[in-house]
Chimera marker file (.cmm) of the C-alpha trace (Angstrom):
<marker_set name="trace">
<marker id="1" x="23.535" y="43.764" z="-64.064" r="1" g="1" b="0" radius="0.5"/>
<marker id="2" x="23.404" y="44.863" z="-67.560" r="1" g="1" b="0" radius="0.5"/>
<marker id="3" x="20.327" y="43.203" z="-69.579" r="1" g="1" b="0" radius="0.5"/>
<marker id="4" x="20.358" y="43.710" z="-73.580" r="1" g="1" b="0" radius="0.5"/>
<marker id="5" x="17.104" y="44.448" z="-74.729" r="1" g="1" b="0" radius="0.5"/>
<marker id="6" x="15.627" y="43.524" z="-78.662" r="1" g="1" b="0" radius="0.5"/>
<marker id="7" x="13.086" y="45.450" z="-80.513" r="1" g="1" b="0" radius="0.5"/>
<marker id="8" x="11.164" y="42.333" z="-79.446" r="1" g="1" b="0" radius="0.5"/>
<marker id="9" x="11.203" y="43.049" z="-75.465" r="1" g="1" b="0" radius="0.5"/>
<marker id="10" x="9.870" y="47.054" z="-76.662" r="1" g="1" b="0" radius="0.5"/>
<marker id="11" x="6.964" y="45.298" z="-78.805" r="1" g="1" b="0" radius="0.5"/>
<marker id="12" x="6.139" y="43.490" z="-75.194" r="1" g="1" b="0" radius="0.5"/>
<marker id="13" x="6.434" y="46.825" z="-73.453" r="1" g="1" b="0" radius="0.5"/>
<marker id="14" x="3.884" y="48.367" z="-75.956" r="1" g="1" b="0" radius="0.5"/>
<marker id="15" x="1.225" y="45.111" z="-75.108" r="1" g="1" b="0" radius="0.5"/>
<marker id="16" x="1.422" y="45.133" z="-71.642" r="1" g="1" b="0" radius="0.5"/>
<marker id="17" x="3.293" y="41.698" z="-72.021" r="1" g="1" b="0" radius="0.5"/>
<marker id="18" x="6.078" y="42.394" z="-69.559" r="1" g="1" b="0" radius="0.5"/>
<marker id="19" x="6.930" y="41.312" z="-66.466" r="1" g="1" b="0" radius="0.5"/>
<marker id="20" x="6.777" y="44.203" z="-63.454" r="1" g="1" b="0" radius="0.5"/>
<marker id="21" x="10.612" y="43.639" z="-63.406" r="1" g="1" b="0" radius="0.5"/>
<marker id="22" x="11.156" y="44.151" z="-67.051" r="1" g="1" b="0" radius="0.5"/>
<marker id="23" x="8.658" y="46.901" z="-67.322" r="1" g="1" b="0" radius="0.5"/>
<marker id="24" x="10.967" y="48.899" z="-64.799" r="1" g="1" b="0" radius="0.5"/>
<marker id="25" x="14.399" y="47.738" z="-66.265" r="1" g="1" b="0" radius="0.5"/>
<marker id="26" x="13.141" y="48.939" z="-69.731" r="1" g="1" b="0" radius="0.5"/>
<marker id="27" x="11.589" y="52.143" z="-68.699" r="1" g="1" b="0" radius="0.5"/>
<marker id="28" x="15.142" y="52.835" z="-66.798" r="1" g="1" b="0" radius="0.5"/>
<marker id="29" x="16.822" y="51.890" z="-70.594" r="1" g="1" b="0" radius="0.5"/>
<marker id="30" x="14.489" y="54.091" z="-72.290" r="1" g="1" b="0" radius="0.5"/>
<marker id="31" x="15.557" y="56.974" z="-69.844" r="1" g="1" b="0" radius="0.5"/>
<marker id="32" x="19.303" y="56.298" z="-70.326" r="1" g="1" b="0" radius="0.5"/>
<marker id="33" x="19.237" y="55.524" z="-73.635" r="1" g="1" b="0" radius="0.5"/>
<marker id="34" x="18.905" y="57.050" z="-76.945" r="1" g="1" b="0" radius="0.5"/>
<marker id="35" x="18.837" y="54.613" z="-79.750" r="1" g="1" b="0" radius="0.5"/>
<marker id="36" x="16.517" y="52.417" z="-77.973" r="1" g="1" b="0" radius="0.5"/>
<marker id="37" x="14.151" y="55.306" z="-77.010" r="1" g="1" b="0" radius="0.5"/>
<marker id="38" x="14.413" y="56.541" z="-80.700" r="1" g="1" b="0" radius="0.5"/>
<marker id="39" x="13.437" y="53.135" z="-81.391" r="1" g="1" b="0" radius="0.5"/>
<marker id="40" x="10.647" y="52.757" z="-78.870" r="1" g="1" b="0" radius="0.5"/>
<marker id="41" x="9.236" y="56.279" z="-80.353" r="1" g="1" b="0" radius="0.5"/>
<marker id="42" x="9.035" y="55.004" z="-84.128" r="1" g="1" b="0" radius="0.5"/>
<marker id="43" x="7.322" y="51.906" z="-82.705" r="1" g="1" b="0" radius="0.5"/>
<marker id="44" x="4.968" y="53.171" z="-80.044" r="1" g="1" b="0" radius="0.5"/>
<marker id="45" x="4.052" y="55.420" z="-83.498" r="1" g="1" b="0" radius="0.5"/>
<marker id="46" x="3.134" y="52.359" z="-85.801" r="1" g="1" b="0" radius="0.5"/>
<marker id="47" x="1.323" y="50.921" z="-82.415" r="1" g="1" b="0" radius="0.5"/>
<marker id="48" x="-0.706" y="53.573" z="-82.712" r="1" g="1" b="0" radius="0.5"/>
<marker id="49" x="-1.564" y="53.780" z="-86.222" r="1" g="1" b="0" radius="0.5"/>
<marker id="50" x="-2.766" y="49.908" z="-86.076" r="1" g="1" b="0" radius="0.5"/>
<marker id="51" x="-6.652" y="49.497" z="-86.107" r="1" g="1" b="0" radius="0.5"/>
<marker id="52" x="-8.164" y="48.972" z="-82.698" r="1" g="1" b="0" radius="0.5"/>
<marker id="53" x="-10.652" y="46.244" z="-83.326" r="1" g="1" b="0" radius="0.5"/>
<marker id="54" x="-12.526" y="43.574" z="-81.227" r="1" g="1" b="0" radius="0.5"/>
<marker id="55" x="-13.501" y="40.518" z="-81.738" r="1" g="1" b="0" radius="0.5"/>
<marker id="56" x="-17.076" y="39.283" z="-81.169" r="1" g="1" b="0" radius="0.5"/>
<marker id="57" x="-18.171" y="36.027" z="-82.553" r="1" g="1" b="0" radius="0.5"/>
<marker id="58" x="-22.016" y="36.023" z="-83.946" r="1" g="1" b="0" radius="0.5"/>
<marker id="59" x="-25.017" y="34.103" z="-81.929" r="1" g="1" b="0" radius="0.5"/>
<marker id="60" x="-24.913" y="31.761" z="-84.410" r="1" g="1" b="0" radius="0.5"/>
<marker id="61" x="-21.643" y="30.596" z="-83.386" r="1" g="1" b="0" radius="0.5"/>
<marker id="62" x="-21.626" y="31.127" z="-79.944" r="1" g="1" b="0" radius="0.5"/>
<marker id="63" x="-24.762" y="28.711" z="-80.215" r="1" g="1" b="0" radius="0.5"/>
<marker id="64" x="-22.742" y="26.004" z="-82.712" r="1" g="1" b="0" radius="0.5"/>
<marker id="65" x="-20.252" y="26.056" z="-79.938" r="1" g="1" b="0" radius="0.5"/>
<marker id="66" x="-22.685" y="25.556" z="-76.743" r="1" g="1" b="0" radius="0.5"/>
<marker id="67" x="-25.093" y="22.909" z="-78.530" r="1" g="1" b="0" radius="0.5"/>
<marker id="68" x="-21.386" y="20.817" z="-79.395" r="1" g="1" b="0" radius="0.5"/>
<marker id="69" x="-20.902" y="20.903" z="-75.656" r="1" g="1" b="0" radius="0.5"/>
<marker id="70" x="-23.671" y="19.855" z="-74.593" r="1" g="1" b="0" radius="0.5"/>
<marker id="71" x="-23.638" y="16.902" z="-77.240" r="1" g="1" b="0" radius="0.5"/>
<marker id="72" x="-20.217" y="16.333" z="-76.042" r="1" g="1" b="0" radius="0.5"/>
<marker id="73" x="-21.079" y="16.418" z="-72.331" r="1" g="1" b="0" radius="0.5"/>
<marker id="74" x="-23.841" y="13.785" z="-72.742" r="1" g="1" b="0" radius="0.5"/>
<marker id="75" x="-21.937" y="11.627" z="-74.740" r="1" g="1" b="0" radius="0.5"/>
<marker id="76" x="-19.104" y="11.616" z="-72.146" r="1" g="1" b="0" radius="0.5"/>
<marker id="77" x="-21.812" y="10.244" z="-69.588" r="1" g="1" b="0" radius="0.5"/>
<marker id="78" x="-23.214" y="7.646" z="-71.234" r="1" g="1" b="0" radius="0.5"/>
<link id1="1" id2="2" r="1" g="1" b="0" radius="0.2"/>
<link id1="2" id2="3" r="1" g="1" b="0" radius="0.2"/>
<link id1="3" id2="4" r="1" g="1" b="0" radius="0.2"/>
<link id1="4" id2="5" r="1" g="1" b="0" radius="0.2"/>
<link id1="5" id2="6" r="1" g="1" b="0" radius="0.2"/>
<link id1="6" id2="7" r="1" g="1" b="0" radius="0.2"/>
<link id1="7" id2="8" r="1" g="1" b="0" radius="0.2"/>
<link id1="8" id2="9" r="1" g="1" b="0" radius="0.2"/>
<link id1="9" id2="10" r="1" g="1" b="0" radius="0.2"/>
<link id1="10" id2="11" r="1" g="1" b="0" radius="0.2"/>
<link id1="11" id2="12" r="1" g="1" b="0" radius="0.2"/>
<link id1="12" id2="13" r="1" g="1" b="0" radius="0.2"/>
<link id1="13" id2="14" r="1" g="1" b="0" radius="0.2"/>
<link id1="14" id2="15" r="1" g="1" b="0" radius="0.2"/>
<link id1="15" id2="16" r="1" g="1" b="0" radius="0.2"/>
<link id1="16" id2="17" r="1" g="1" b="0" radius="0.2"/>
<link id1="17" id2="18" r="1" g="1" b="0" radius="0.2"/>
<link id1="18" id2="19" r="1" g="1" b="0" radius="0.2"/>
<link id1="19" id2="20" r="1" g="1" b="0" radius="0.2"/>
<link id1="20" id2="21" r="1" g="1" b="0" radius="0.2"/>
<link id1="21" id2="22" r="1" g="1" b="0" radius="0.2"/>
<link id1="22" id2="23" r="1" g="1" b="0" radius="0.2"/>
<link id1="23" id2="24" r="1" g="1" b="0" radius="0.2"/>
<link id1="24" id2="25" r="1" g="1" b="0" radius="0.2"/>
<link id1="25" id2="26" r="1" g="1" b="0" radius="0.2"/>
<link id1="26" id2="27" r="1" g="1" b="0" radius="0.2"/>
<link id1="27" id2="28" r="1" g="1" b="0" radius="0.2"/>
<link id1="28" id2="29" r="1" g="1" b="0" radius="0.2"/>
<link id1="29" id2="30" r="1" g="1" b="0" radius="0.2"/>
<link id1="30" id2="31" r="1" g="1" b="0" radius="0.2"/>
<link id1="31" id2="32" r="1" g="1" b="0" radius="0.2"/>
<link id1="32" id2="33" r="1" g="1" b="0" radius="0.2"/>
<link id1="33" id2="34" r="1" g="1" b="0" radius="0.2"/>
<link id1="34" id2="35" r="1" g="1" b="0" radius="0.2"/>
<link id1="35" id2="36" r="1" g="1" b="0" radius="0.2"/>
<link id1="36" id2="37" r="1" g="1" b="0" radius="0.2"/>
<link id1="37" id2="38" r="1" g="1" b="0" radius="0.2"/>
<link id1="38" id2="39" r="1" g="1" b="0" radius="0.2"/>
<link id1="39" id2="40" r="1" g="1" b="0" radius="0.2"/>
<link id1="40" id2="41" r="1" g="1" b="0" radius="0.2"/>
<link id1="41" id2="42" r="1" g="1" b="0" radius="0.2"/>
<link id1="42" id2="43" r="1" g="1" b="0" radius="0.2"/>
<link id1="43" id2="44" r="1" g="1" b="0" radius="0.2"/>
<link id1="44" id2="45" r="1" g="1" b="0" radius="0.2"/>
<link id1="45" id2="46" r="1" g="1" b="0" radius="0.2"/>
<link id1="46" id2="47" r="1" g="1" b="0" radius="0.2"/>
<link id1="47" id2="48" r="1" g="1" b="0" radius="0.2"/>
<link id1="48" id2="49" r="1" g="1" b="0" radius="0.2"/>
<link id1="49" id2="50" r="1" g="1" b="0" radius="0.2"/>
<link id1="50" id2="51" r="1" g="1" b="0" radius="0.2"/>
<link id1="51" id2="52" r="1" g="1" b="0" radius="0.2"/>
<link id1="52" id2="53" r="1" g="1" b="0" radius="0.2"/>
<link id1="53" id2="54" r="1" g="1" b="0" radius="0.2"/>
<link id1="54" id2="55" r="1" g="1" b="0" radius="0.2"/>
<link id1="55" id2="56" r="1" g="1" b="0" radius="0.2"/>
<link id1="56" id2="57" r="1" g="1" b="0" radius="0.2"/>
<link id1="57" id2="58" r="1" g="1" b="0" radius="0.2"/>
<link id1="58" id2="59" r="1" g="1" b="0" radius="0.2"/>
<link id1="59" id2="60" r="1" g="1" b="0" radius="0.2"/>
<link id1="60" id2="61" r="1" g="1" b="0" radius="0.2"/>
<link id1="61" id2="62" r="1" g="1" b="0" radius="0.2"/>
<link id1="62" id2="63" r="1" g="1" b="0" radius="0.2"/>
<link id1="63" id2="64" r="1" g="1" b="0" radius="0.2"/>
<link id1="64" id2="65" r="1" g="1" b="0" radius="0.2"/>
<link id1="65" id2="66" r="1" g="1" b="0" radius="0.2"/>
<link id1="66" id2="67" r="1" g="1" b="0" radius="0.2"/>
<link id1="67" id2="68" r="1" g="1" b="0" radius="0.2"/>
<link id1="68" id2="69" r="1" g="1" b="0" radius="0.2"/>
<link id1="69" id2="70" r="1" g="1" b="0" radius="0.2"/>
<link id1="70" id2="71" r="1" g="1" b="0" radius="0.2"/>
<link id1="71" id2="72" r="1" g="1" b="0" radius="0.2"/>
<link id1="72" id2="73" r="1" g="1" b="0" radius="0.2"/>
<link id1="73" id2="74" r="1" g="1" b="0" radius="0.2"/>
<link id1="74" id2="75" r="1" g="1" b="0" radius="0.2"/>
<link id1="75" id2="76" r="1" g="1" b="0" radius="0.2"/>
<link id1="76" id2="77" r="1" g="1" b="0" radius="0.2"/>
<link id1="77" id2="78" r="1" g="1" b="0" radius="0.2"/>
</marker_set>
């Protein structure tokens, strides 16, 4: 079976956001291919390009969020 692939589905690809089965059936489409592997390229090259960050919130937040659950908890119980 023939499956049509968007620019979409090769964004997945590029975040690990693919099934096993659609991994494998877009890798074989890549292979075969041109346009879409032409396509893959120019995006896999903006992927790139994007800032790696992570995301870390500060004490004082992570502390915001634990004292409103323990409010929360005890309020549940009473």
């Amino acid at each position: 079976m023939h499956q049509n692939f968007t620019p979409n589905d090769l964004v997945r690809l590029l975040y690990r956001e693919t099934s096993v089965s659609e991994t494998l059936a877009l890798r074989a489409v890549l292979t075969e291919d041109l346009e879409m592997r032409f396509e893959f390229k120019t995006l896999f090259s903006a992927f790139q390009q994007l800032p790696k960050v992570t995301f870390r919130p500060s004490d004082n937040a992570i502390r915001r969020v634990l004292n409103y659950s323990k409010a929360t908890a005890l309020e549940s119980h009473i």
